[in-house]
C-alpha positions in Angstrom: 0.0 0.0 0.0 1.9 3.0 -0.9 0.8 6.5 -2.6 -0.7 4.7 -5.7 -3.4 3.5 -3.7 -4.2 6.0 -1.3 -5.0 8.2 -4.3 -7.1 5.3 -5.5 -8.9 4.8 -1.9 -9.2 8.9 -1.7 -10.7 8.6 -5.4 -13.3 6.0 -4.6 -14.1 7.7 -1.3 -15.0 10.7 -3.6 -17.2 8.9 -6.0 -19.6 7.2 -3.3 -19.6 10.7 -1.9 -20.9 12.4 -5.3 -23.3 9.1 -6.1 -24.4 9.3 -2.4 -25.4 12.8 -2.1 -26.9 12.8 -6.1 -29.2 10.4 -4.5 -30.1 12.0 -1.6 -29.7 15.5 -2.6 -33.4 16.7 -1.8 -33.7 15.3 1.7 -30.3 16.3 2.9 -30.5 20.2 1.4 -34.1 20.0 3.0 -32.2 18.7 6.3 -29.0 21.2 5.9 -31.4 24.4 5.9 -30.2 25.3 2.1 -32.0 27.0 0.3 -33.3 25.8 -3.5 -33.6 28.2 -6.4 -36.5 28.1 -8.7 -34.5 25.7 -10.6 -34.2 22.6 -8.2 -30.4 23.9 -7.5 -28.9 25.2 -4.4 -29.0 29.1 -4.1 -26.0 29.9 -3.4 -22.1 31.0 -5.4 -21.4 27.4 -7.0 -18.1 27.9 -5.4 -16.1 24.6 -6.1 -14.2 25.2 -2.4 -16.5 22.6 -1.0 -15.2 20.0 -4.0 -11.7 21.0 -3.4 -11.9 20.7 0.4 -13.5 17.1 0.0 -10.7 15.6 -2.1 -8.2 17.2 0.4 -10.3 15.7 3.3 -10.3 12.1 1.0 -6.7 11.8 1.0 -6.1 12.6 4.4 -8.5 9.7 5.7 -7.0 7.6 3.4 -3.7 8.3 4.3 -4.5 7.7 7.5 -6.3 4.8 7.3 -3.0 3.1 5.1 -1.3 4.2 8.3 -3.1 2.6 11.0 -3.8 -0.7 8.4 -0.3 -1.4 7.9 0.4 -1.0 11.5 -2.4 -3.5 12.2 -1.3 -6.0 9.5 -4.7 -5.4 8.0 -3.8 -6.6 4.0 -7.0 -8.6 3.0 -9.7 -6.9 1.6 -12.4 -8.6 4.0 -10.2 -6.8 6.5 -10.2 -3.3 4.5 -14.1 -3.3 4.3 -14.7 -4.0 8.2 -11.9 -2.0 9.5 -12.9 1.0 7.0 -16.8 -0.1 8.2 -15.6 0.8 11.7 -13.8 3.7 11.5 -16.2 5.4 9.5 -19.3 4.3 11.7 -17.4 4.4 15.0 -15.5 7.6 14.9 -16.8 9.3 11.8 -20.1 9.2 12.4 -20.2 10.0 16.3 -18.3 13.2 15.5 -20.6 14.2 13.5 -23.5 13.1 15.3 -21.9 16.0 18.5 -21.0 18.8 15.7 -25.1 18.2 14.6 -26.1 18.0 17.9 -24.2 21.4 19.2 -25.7 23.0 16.1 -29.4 22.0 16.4 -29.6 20.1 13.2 -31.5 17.4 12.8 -31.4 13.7 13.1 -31.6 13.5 9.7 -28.5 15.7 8.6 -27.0 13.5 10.7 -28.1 10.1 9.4 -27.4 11.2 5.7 -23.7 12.5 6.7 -23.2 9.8 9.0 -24.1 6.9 6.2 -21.7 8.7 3.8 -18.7 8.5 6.4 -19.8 4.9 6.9 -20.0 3.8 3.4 -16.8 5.8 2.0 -14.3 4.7 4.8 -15.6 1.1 4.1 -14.8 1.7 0.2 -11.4 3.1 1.4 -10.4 0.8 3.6 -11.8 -1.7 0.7 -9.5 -0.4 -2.5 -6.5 0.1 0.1 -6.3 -3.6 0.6 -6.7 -4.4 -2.9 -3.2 -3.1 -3.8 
């Protein structure tokens, strides 16, 4: 597991992000508070900061992840998909579950985000193994 594949893990993480949130798009701008222009799209600048900041984000979990697998002598990708499982639903999620909670969002934000952290850390931790 070396750069190659971090960049690959980051990449995939990315992609479940963009199908994930295509596919829920309604409920979680409903849940986020954004508003939606007469066109179905967010109002808003179409800055592509939030794009830029989520590949950035990508490669730094996968990067860690890589760490803390070879450290573990985690290698198959059975492995990969549980461990990445776990850290996405047991320290992903909770965070953001307590940044939700501070903020008085709802449940629902927190479900939608939460299941994203879940399901791209297990597609990290996934690809990383496969190389």
């Amino acid at each position: 597991m070396g750069y190659l594949a971090v960049i690959a893990a980051a990449a995939a993480g990315f992609a479940v992000g963009a199908v994930w949130y295509m596919l829920l798009a309604k409920p979680w701008m409903a849940a986020a508070g954004i508003k939606v222009g007469p066109d179905g799209k967010p109002e808003g600048n179409g800055s592509a900061l939030p794009f830029v900041l989520s590949a950035v984000a990508m490669l730094l979990v996968a990067g860690m992840m890589r760490h803390i697998f070879a450290l573990s002598g985690i290698h198959l990708p059975g492995e990969g998909l549980v461990s990445g499982l776990g850290v996405g639903l047991f320290f992903i999620s909770p965070w953001i579950m307590i940044n939700n909670a501070y903020a008085g969002r709802p449940l629902r934000l927190t479900l939608i985000d939460g299941g994203y952290a879940t399901l791209g850390c297990a597609v990290i931790g996934l690809v990383l193994t496969l190389f």
